[in-house]
C-alpha positions, 0 to 999 in steps of 0.5 A: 466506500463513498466512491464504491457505491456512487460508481457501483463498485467501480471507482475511478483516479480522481483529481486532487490538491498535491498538498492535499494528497501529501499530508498525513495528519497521523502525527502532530507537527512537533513529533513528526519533524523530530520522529522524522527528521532523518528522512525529510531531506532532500536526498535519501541514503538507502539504509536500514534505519532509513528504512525503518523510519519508512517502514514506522511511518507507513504502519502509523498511516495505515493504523490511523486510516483504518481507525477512520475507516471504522468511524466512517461505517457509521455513517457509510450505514445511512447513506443508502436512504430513500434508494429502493429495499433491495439496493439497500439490502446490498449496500448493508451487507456490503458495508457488514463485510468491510466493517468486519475486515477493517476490524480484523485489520485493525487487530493486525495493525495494532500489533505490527504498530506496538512492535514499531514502536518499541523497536522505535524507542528501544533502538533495536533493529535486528528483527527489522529487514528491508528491500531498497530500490533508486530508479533512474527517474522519477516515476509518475506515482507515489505511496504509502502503505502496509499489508499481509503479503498474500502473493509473490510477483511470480504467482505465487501463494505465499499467505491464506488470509481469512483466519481470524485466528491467525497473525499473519506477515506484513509488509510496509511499502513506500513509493516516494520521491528524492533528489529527482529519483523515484525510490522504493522501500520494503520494509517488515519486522519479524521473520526473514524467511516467511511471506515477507521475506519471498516478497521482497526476494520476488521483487528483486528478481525481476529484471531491473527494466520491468521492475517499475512495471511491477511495482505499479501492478502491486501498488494497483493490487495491494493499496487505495493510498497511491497518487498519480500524475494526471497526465501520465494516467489521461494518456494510458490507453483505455484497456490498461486504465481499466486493467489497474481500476480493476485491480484496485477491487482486488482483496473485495468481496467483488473481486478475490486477488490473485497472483496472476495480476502481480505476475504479469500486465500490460506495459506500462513504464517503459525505458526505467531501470533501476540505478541502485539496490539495498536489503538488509 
């Protein structure tokens, strides 16, 4: 929120410490090595516990994040003083619609973090269903984050968000790095032949040669929690930087998403495939 309004809605990739960009302080030292174990290694075998682990790991960070988030509207509320009353008035009702969203999130993320946690301690992985992909290189960005499905990567409208009512599908995405290959993991409990499911199928379909391409564009729409290799991004052409910051607003007040920039985009990657895919 800082960067949405020092940029006027228009936030840019900044520089930061790798250290500083892979810690996830959800977790204290001793559990998180013992939580985790199985994935910390130096390669990754692409499994359904595996990915599970993936999965538990990326709805912890999004539970601790959007706990953060809500402590942060607070002072996020002060932040307009001494700015003119009609900025201010902006910026209050602004930060009332993302308060309202972060609360509604963190209704969605408690219950998708409780039925981690008792499939973590149960053992039980029968409702859990993932998608794996292994490219041939390393690609130069890494995430981790979960969201409500809300479009396939043809286009297509697999959610209506907006009803506070509603419990809607979730997704887990990991975008990581092993044994000089980049790795991608789907990951969701529940149905699997709901939003979730049509997401991963989606992805799969597309032709392996553009799959890194799809996955940038969905990383871009989907999550703020994404880190980039400076050089890779400084060499972009301008029109593509401001294609991906533009659908970094996607899902805002400023900007609706739609499934229009999952389904197509600039070249980005060009030469990756994928070397190996697991689901299950």
């Amino acid at each position: 929120m800082k960067d949405m309004i020092e940029t006027q809605g228009r936030p840019q990739p900044r520089d930061i410490g790798v250290n500083q960009a892979s810690i996830f302080p959800g977790f204290c030292s001793k559990h998180d090595t013992s939580l985790f174990k199985a994935i910390e290694g130096k390669s990754l075998a692409l499994t359904k516990e595996n990915a599970f682990l993936l999965a538990f790991r990326a709805i912890a960070y999004e539970r601790f994040a959007k706990e953060a988030q809500l402590r942060s509207t607070e002072i996020q509320r002060e932040s307009d003083r001494g700015h003119p009353f009609w900025k201010q008035a902006i910026v209050q009702s602004h930060l009332a619609t993302f308060r309202a969203g972060i609360e509604i999130g963190m209704r969605d993320i408690d219950r998708w973090n409780g039925l981690f946690d008792a499939r973590f301690i149960s053992g039980m992985r029968d409702d859990f269903h993932f998608a794996a992909f292994r490219f041939d290189q390393v690609l130069p960005i890494v995430a981790c984050a979960a969201f409500h499905p809300e479009f396939d990567m043809d286009g297509k409208r697999l959610q209506k968000l907006g009803r506070d009512a509603s419990d809607f599908e979730h997704m887990s995405l990991t975008v990581t790095v092993f044994a000089g290959q980049t790795i991608a993991v789907f990951g969701w409990t529940g149905a699997d032949d709901g939003a979730s499911r049509a997401l991963a199928d989606s992805f799969t379909r597309v032709d392996d040669v553009q799959k890194a391409d799809a996955l940038v564009r969905l990383l871009f729409a989907q999550t703020d929690n994404l880190f980039l290799r400076p050089s890779w991004w400084r060499a972009l052409p301008d029109s593509t930087k401001r294609t991906l910051s533009a659908m970094v607003l996607s899902g805002t007040t400023l900007q609706p998403r739609s499934g229009a920039q999952l389904a197509s985009g600039p070249i980005i990657l060009s030469g990756v495939t994928v070397a190996e895919a697991a689901s299950g």
